[in-house]
matplotlib code that plots the C-alpha trace (Angstrom):
import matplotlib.pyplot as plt

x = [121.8, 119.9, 119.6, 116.9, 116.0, 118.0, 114.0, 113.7, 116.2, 117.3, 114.9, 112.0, 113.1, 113.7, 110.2, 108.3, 110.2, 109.0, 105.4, 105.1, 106.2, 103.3, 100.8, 100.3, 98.6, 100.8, 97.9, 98.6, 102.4, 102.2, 99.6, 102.0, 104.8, 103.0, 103.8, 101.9, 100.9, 102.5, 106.1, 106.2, 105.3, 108.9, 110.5, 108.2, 110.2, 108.1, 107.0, 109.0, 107.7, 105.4, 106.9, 104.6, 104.6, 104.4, 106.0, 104.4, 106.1, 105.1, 103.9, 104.8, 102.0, 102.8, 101.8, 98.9, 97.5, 97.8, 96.3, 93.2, 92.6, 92.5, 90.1, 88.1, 87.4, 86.2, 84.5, 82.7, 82.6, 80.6, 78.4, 77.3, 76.5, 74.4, 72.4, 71.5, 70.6, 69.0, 66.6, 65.8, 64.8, 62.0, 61.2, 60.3, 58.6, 56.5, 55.6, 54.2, 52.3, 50.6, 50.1, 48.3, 46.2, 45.0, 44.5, 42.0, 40.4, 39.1, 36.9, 38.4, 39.7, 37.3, 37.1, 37.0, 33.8, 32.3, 33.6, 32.0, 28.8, 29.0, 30.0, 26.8, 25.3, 25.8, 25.1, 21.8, 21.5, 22.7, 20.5, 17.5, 18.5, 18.3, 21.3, 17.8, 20.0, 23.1, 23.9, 26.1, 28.7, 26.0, 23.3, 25.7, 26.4, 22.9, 22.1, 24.8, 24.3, 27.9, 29.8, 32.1, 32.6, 32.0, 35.4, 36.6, 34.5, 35.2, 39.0, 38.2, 36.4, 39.0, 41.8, 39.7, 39.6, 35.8, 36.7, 34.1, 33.9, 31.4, 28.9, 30.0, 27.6, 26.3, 22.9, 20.4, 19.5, 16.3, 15.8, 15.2, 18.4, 20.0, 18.3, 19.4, 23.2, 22.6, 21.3, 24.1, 26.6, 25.3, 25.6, 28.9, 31.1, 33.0, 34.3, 38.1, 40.0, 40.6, 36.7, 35.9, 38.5, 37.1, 33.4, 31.4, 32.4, 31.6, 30.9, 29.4, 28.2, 26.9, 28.9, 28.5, 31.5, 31.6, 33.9, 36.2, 37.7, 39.4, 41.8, 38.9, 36.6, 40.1, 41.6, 37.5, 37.1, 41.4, 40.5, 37.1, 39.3, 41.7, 41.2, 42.6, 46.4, 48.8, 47.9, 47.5, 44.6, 45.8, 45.9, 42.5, 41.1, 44.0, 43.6, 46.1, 44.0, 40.3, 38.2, 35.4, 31.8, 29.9, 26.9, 28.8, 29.4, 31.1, 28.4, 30.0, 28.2, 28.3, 28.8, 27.0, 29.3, 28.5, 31.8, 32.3, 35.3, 36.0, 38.9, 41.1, 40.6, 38.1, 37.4, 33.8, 33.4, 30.4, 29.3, 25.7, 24.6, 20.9, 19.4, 19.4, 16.7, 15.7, 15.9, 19.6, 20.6, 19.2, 21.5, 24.5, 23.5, 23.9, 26.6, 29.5, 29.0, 28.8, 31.5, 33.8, 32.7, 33.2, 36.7, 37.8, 36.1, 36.2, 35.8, 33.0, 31.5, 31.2, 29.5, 27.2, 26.1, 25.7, 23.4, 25.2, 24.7, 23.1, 26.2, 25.5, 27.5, 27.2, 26.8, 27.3, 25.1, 23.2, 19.2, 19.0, 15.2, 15.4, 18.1, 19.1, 15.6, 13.4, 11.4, 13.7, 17.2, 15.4, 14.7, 18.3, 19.6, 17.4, 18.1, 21.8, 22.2, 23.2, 22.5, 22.9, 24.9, 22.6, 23.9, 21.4, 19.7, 21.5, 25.0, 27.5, 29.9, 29.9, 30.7, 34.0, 33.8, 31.9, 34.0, 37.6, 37.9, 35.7, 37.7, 41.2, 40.2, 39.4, 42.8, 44.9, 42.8, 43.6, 47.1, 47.2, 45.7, 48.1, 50.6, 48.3, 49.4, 47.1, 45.6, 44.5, 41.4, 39.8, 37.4, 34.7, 36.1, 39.4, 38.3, 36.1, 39.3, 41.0, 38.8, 38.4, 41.9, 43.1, 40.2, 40.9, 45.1, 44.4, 47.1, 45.9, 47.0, 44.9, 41.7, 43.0, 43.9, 40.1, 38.4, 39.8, 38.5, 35.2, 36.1, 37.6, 33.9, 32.2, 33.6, 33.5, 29.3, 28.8, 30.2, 28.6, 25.1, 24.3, 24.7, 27.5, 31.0, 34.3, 35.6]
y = [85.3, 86.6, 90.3, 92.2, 88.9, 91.2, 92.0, 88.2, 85.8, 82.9, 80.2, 82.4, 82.6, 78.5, 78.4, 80.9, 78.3, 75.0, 76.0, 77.6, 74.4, 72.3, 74.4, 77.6, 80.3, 83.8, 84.6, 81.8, 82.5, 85.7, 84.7, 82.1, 84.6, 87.5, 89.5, 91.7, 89.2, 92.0, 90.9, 87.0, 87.7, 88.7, 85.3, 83.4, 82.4, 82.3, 78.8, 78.1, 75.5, 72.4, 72.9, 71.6, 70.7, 67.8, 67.6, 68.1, 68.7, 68.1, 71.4, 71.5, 71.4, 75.3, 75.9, 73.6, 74.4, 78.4, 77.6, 75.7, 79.1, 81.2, 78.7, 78.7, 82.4, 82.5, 79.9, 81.9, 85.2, 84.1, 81.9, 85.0, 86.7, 83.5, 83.6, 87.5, 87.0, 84.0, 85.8, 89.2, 86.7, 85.2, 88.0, 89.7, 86.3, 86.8, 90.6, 89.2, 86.5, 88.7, 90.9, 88.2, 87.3, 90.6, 90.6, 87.3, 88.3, 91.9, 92.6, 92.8, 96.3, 98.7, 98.4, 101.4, 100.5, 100.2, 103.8, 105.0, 103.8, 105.0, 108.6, 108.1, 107.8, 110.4, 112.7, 111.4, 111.7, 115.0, 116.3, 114.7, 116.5, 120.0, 120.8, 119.7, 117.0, 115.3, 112.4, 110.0, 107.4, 104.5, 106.2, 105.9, 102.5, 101.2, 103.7, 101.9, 98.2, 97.5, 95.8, 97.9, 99.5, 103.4, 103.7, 102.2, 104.3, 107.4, 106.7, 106.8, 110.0, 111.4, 109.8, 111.5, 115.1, 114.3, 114.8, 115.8, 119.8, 122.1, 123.6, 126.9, 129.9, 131.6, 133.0, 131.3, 132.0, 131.6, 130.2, 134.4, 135.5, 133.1, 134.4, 137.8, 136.8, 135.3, 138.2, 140.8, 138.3, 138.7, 142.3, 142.9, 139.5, 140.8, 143.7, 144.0, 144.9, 148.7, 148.4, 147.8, 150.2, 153.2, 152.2, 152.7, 155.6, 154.8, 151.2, 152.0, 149.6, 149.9, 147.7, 148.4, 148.3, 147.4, 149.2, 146.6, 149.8, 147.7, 144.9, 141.8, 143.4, 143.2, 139.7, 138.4, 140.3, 139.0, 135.0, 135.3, 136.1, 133.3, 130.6, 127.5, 126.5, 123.1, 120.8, 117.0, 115.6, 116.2, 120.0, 120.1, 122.0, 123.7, 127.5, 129.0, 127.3, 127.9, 130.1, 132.4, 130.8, 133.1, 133.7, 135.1, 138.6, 141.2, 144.1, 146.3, 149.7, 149.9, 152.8, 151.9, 153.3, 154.2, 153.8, 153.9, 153.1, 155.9, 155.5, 153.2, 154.6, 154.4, 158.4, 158.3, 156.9, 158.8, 157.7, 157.5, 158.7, 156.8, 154.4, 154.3, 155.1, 157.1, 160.4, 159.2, 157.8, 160.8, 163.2, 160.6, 161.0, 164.5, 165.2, 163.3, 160.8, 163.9, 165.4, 162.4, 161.9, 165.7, 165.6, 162.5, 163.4, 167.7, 167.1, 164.5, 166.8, 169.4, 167.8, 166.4, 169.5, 171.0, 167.9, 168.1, 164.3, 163.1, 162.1, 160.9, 159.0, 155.4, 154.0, 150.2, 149.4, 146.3, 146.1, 147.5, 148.5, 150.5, 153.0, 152.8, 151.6, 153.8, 156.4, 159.6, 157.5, 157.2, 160.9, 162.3, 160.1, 161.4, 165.0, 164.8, 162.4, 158.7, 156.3, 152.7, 150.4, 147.6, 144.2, 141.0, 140.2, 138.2, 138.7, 140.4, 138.0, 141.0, 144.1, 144.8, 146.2, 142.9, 140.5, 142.3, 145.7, 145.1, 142.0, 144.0, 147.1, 144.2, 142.5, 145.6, 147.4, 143.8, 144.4, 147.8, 146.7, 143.4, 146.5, 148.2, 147.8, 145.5, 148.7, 150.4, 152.0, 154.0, 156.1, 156.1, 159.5, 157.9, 154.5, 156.9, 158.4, 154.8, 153.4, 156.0, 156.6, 153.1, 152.9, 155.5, 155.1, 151.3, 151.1, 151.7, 148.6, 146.6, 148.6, 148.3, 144.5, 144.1, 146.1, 144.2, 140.9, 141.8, 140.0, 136.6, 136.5, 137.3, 134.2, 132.4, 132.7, 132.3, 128.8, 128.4, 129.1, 131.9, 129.8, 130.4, 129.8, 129.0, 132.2]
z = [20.6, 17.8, 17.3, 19.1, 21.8, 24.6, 25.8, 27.3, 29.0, 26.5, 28.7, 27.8, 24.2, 24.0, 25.3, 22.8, 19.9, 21.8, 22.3, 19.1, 17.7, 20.0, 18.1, 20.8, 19.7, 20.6, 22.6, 25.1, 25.2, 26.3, 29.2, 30.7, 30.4, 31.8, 28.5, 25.8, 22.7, 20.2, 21.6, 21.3, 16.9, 16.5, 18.0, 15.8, 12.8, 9.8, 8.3, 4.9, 2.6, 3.6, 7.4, 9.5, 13.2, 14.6, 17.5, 20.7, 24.2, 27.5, 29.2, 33.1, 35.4, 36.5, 32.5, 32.6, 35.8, 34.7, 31.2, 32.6, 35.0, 32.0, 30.1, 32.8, 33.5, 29.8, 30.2, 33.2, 31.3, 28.6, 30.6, 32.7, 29.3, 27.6, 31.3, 30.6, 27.0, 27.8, 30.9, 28.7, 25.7, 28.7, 30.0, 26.2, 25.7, 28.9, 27.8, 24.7, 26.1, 28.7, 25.1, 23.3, 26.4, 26.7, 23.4, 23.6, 26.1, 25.3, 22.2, 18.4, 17.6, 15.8, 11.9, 9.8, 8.6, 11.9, 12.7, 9.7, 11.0, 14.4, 12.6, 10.7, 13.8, 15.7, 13.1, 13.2, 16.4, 16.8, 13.8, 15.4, 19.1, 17.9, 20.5, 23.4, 24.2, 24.9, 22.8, 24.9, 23.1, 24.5, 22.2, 19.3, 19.7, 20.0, 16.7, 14.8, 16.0, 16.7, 19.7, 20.8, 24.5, 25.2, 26.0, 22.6, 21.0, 22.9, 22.1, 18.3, 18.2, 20.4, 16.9, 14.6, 15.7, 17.8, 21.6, 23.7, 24.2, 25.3, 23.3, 22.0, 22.6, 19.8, 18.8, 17.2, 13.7, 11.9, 8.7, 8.1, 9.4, 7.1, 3.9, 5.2, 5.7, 2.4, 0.8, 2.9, 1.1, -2.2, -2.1, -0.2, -0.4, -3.5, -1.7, -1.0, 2.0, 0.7, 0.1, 3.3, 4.8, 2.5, 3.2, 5.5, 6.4, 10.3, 12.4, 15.7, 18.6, 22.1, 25.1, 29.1, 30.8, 34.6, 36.2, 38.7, 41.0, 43.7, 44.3, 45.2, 41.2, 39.3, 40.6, 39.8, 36.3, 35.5, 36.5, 34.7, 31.4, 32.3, 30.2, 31.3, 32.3, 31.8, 34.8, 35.8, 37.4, 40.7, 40.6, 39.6, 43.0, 43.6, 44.5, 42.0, 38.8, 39.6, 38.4, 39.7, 38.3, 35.7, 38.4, 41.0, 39.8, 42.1, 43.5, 40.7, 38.6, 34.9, 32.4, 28.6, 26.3, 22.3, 20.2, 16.1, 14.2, 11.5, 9.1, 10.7, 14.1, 17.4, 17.1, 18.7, 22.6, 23.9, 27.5, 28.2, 31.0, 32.5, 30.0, 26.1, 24.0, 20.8, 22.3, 23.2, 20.3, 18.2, 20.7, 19.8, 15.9, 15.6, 18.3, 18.7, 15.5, 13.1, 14.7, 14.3, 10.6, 10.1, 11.4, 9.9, 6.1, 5.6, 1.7, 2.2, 5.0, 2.5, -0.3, 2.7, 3.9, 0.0, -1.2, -3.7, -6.0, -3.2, -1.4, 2.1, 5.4, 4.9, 8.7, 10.0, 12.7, 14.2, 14.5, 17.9, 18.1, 21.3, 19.9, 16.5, 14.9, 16.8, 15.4, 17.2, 16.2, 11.9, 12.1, 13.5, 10.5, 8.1, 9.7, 9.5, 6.1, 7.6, 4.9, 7.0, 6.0, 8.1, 9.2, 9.3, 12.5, 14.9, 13.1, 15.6, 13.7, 11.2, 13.4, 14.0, 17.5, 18.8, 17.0, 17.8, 19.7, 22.6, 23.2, 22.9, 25.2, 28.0, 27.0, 27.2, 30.7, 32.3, 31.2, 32.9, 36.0, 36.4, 37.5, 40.1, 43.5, 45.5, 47.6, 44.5, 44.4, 41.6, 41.1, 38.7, 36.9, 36.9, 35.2, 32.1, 31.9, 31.2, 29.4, 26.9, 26.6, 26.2, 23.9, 21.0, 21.7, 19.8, 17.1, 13.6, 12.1, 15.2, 13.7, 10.1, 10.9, 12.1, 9.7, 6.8, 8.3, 7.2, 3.7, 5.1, 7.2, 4.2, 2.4, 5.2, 5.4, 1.9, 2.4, 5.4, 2.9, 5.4, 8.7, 11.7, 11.2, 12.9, 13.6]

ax = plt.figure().add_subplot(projection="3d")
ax.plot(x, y, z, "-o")
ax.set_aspect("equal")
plt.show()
């Protein structure tokens, strides 16, 4: 027996050397003995010289029999995996024949020269509209004699950054109020953000505030702010994301309230009581403004009060013709040494309550009131008392933040050649 054969019986080792010598691969040993492949290498002798076989032996039909089994679950195997390749190859070859058919039949995609046109288009359009009318993606189509369908065309504005949206509302300047943004750009655009901090020395602003005192005026005034949320088509209606409309407004009282901005800070909110007029603004002059500038500027105060070079309070307000421009409002200034600092008409793009405080006290008192409990109700005194505080506690770098804005939106209208601008 030769060394290291004690594994198998000596008929299995006589057959390993007779069916290696028929030409069987070790592979097909091993499966008609039942044994791992790796074992039948080591009874194979090695071929030496131009050995070759020749001789072939007659299998038994137990051998045959088992070796046509194993051929024929291959055989199986790989028929079930030609059948799959051969199915997913059809059914891609289907996908892309439905493709191309669709393709055929609808019209030919939209060249970039034909979108040019129809952009062409609809700025005509919109030019010749004057924002009087709605200019539909039909209109465009038949302005820039193409064939294309509304939806095509609505699906390219939408690739190019032109979805439909709603008309944003700002006011409506003249060809005047643009000369005087022009002008108000010309002689303040070059200032810097320490400019604008130092000077003027006070921005002041009129807003009413309605006063929501109970649970139903703060869940109206809280969805109003609301702006949208992340939803599908089907949860257009539902009750959680709909807002109240803008014409239904809660039976609520308002307080007018006069506020200025004085070195970094809200350090004036007056409340006026009844309606505002020149008597009331001159009242607002001379009391609680000077006192705030005062306060705010001893060493300025001083030289104020002496005349001496002239020096005066420089004073950002808007054109308001009932208060500020009226006869009573010119003489308190005059009386008390304002020197305005005036804004062009129709520009409350350039004041920094109405373009960021007002907006912040609302976003903070809704904050507030999210934590009220729902049988809350406050009084009038109490909501002054709020609003005032919440008011003048704003952070310093929020006013300081806002303040220095004023250059950005300067640069902004000068390339806008005194027109609006995305804020």
């Amino acid at each position: 027996m030769v060394k290291g054969f004690s594994d198998r019986s000596p008929a299995e080792i006589e057959q390993v050397h007779r069916w290696t010598k028929a030409g069987m691969t070790p592979n097909a040993i091993a499966e008609l003995q039942g044994r791992d492949p790796g074992t039948v290498n080591k009874y194979i002798a090695p071929a030496t010289g131009n050995q070759k076989v020749a001789k072939k032996i007659a299998l038994t039909s137990e051998c045959r029999a088992r070796l046509v089994k194993i051929n024929r679950s291959r055989s199986f195997a790989r028929t079930r995996v030609e059948v799959k390749k051969t199915h997913l190859k059809k059914k891609q070859e289907q996908k892309e024949d439905i493709h191309a058919l669709h393709k055929k039949r609808g019209r030919p995609p939209m060249t970039a020269a034909d979108y040019k046109k129809c952009e062409q288009a609809l700025k005509r359009l919109q030019i010749r509209a004057k924002g009087e009318e709605e200019v539909t993606a039909a209109m465009v189509l038949e302005e820039a004699n193409v064939d294309y369908s509304e939806q095509c065309l609505r699906k390219h504005f939408k690739l190019h950054g032109k979805p439909f949206r709603k008309l944003r509302e700002k006011p409506l300047l003249t060809p005047e109020d643009v000369e005087e943004r022009k002008k108000f750009v010309r002689k303040h655009g070059r200032k810097t953000k320490k400019s604008w901090r130092r000077r003027p020395h006070a921005i002041i602003d009129n807003k009413r505030y309605q006063m929501f005192l109970n649970a139903k005026g703060r869940n109206y005034v809280a969805r109003r702010t609301c702006r949208g949320a992340y939803r599908d088509g089907k949860d257009a209606v539902r009750s959680d994301l709909v807002k109240p409309k803008k014409t239904l407004k809660c039976a609520v009282s308002g307080k007018l309230i006069a506020a200025a901005v004085v070195k970094d800070k809200i350090r004036m909110w007056h409340v006026i009581e009844g309606r505002w007029t020149g008597k009331k603004a001159a009242q607002m002059y001379e009391g609680p403004l000077l006192k705030s500038l005062e306060k705010a500027y001893p060493t300025h105060a001083k030289m104020v009060r002496g005349k001496k070079r002239h020096r005066k309070w420089s004073v950002l307000e808007d054109n308001d013709p009932t208060g500020y421009k009226s006869s009573a409002g010119k003489d308190a200034k005059k009386k008390v040494g304002i020197d305005v600092f005036e804004l062009p008409p129709r520009s409350p793009d350039l004041n920094v309550l109405d373009y960021s405080l007002w907006a912040e006290i609302s976003r903070r008192l809704r904050k507030q009131e999210r934590k009220f409990p729902c049988n809350k109700v406050e009084s009038k005194s109490d909501f002054i008392k709020r609003l005032r505080k919440t008011a003048m506690g704003l952070p310093k770098s929020v006013v300081r933040k806002a303040v220095e804005d004023m250059q950005r939106r300067c640069k902004k209208i000068e390339e806008a050649k005194g027109g609006l601008f995305d804020e």
